[in-house]
N, C-alpha and C positions, 0 to 999 in steps of 0.2 A: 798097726799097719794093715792086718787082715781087713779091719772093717773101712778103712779107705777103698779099699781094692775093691771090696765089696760092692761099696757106694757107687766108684766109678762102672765099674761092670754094670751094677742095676740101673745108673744113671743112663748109659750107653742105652743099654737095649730098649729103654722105655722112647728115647728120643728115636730110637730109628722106630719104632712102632708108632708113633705118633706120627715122621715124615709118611712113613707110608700107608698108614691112613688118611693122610691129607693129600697124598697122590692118589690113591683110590678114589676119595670122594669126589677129586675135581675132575678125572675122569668120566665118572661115572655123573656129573651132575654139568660137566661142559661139553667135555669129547665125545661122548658118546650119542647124545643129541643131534649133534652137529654132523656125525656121520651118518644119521639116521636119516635127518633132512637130507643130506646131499646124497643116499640112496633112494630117498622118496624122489628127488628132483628130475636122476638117470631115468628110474623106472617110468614119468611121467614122459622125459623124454623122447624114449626110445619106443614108447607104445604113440607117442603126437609122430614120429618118423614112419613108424608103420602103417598108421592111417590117411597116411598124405600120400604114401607110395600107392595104398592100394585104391585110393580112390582116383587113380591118374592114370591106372592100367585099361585097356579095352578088352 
């Protein structure tokens, strides 16, 4: 009986180690990309806002 207990215990933790490696990586290989671009995108934006204001000023 100990070494079922065992099993499942060792079996458990190896699978939650595996989910959360596989949350990591697609984080890290999806989302995080993606928030990159779309703070390249703001940062592009907000300085093309700034050079239209300031070329319109007298």
């Amino acid at each position: 009986m100990k070494q079922l207990a065992k099993g499942i215990l060792v079996g458990s933790l190896a699978t939650v180690a595996a989910i959360a490696s596989g949350v990591l990586t697609f984080h890290k290989t999806v989302i995080k990309p993606a928030e990159e671009e779309e703070e390249k995108f703001d940062q592009n934006r907000r300085a093309a806002i700034r050079k239209g204001r300031s070329a319109h000023q007298l």
